[in-house]
Structure formats: structure tokens, C-alpha cells
N, CA and C of each residue as an Amber inpcrd file, in Angstrom:
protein
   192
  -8.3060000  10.9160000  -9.9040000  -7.2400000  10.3150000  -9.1360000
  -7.3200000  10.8640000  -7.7130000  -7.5530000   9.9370000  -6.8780000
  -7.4000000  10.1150000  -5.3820000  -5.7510000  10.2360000  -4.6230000
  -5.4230000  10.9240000  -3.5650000  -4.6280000  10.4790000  -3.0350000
  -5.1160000  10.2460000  -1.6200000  -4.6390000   9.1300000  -0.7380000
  -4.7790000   8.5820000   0.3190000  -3.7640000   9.4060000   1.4220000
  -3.7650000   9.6450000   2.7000000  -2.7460000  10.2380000   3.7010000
  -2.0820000   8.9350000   4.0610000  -0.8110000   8.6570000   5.2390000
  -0.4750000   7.6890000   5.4930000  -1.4970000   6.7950000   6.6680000
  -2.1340000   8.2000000   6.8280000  -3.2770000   7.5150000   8.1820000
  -4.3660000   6.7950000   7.5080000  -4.9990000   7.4380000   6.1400000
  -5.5990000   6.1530000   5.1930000  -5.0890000   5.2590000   5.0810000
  -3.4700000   5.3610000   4.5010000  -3.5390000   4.1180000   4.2580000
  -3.1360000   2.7670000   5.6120000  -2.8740000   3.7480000   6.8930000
  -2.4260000   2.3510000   7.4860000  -3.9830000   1.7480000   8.0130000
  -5.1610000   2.9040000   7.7510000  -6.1470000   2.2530000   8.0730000
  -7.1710000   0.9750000   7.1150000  -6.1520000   1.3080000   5.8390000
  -7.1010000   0.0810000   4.7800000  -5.8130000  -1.0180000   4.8440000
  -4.9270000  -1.0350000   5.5030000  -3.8910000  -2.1340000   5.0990000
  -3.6240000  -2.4320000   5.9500000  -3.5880000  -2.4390000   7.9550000
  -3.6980000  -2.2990000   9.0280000  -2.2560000  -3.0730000   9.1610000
  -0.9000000  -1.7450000   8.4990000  -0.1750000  -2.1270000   8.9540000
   0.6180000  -0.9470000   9.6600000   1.5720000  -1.5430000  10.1320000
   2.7140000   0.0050000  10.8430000   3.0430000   0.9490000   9.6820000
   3.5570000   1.7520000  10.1290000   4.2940000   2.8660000   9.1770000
   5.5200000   2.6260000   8.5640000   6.1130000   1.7320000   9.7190000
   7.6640000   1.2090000   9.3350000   7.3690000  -0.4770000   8.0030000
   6.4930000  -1.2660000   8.8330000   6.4380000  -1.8390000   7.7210000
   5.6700000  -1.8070000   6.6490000   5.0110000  -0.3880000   6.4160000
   4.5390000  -0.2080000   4.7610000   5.8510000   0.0730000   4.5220000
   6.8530000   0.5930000   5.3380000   7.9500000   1.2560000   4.4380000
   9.1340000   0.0960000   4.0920000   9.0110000  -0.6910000   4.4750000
   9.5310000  -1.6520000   4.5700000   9.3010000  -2.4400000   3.5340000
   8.1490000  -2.9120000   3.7030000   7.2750000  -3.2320000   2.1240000
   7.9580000  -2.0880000   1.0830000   7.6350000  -1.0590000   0.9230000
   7.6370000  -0.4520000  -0.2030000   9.6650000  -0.3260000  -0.6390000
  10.2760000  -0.6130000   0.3650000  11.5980000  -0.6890000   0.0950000
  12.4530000  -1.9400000  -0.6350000  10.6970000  -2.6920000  -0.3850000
  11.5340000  -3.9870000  -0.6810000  10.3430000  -4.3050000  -2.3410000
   9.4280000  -3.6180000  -2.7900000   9.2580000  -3.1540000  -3.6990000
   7.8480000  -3.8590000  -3.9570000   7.3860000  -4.2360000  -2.6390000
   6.0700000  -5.1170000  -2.8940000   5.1660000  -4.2700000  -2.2770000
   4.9480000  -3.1770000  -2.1100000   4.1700000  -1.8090000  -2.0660000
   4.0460000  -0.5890000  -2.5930000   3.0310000  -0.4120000  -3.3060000
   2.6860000   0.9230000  -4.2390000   3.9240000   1.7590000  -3.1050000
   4.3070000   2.7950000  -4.3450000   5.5620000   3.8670000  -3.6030000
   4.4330000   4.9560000  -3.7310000   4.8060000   5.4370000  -2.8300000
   4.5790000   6.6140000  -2.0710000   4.6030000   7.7910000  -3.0500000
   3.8140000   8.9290000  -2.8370000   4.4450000  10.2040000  -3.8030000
   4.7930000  11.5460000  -3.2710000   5.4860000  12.2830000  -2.9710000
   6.2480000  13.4510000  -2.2860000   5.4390000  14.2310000  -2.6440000
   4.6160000  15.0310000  -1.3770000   3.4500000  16.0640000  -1.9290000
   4.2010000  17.3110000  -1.7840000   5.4640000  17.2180000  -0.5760000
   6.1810000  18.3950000  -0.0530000   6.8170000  18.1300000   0.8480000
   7.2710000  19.0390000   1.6540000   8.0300000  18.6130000   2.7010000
   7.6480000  18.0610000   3.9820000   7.7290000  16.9630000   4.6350000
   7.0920000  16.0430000   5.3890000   5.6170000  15.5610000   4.9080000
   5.3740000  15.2770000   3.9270000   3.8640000  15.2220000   3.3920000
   4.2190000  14.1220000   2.2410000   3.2640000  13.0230000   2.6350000
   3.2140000  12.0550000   1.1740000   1.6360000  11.6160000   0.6840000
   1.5130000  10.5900000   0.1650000   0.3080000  10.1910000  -0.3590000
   0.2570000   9.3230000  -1.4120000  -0.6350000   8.2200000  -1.2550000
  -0.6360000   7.1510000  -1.9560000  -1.4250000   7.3200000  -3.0750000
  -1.8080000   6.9310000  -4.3280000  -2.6130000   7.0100000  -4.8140000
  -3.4630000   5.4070000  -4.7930000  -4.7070000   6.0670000  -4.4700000
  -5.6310000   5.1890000  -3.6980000  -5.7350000   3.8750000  -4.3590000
  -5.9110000   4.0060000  -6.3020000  -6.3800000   2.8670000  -6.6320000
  -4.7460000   1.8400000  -6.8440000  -4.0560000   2.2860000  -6.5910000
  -2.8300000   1.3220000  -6.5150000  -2.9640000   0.9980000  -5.0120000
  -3.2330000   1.4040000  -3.9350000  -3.6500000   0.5900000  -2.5370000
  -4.7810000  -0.2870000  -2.6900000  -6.0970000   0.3170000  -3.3960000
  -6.7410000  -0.6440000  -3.6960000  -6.5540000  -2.0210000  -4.9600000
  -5.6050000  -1.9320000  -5.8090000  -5.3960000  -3.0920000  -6.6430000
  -3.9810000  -3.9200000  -5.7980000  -3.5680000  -3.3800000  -4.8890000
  -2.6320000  -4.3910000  -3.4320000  -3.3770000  -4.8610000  -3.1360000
  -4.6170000  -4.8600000  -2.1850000  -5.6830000  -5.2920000  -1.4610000
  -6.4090000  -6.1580000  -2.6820000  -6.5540000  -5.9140000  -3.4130000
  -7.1340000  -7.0560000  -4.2550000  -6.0730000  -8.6440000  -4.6820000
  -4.9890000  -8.1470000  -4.7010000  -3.7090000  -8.5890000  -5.2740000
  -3.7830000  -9.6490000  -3.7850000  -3.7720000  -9.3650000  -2.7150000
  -3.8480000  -9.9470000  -1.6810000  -5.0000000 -11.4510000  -1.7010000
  -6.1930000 -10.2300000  -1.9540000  -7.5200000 -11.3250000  -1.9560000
  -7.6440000 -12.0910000  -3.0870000  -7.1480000 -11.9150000  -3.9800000
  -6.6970000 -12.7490000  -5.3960000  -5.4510000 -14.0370000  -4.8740000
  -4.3490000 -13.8310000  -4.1620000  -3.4730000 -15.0010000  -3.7990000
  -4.1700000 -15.8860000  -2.3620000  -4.9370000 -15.3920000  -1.5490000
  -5.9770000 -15.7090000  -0.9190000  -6.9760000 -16.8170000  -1.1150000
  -7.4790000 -16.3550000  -2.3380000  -8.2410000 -17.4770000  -3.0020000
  -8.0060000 -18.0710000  -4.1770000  -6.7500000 -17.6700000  -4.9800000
  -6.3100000 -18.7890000  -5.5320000  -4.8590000 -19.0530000  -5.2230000
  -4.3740000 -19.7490000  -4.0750000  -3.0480000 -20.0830000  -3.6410000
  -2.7150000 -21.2150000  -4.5680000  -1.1200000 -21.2560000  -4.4060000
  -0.6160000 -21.3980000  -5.4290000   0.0670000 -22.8770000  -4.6240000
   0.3610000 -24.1900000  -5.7750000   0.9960000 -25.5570000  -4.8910000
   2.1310000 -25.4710000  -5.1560000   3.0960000 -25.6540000  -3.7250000
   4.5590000 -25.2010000  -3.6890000   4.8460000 -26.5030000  -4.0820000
């Protein structure tokens, strides 16, 4: 099991800080895990099965 920093992850998901958190508040982003005080970390293969989750609705979109 890997963990990712927040600087990994805004570099595989190329988003802000506020809106991963944003995302993750609103529950459509792997949560975060408390390493300590000011310190978190993602675990990587739940960032990587988002990013797939992405490229999966990508190429098979769905008819509204």
C-alpha cells in the first residue's frame, strides 16, 4: 500500500487543493487519511481507480 502527498495527488488529478476538497466533501473523491498533524495522504490505488473511473465514463458515456 502506497500513500500519495497532496502534491502527488494534485499532480495526477491536476486539480486545486480546494477542489479535491471539495470533491471529497461532496463524496466523489477517495478521503484523505490523517498521517498527523498538518500531514495527510491518499492511498494511491484509490486515486488511481478515480482516474480510471473517469476514463471508464469517458468512453462509455451514458444517453441522458
Amino acid at each position: 500500500m502506497r500513500l500519495l502527498s497532496k502534491k502527488q495527488v494534485r499532480e495526477r488529478v491536476l486539480y486545486s487543493p480546494a477542489h479535491i476538497a471539495r470533491l471529497e466533501a461532496a463524496g466523489s473523491f477517495p478521503k484523505r487519511i490523517r498521517l498527523g498533524q498538518g500531514r495527510v495522504g491518499w492511498l494511491e490505488q484509490e486515486i488511481e481507480d478515480w482516474i480510471a473511473a473517469r476514463v471508464a465514463e469517458r468512453d462509455n458515456p451514458t444517453i441522458s
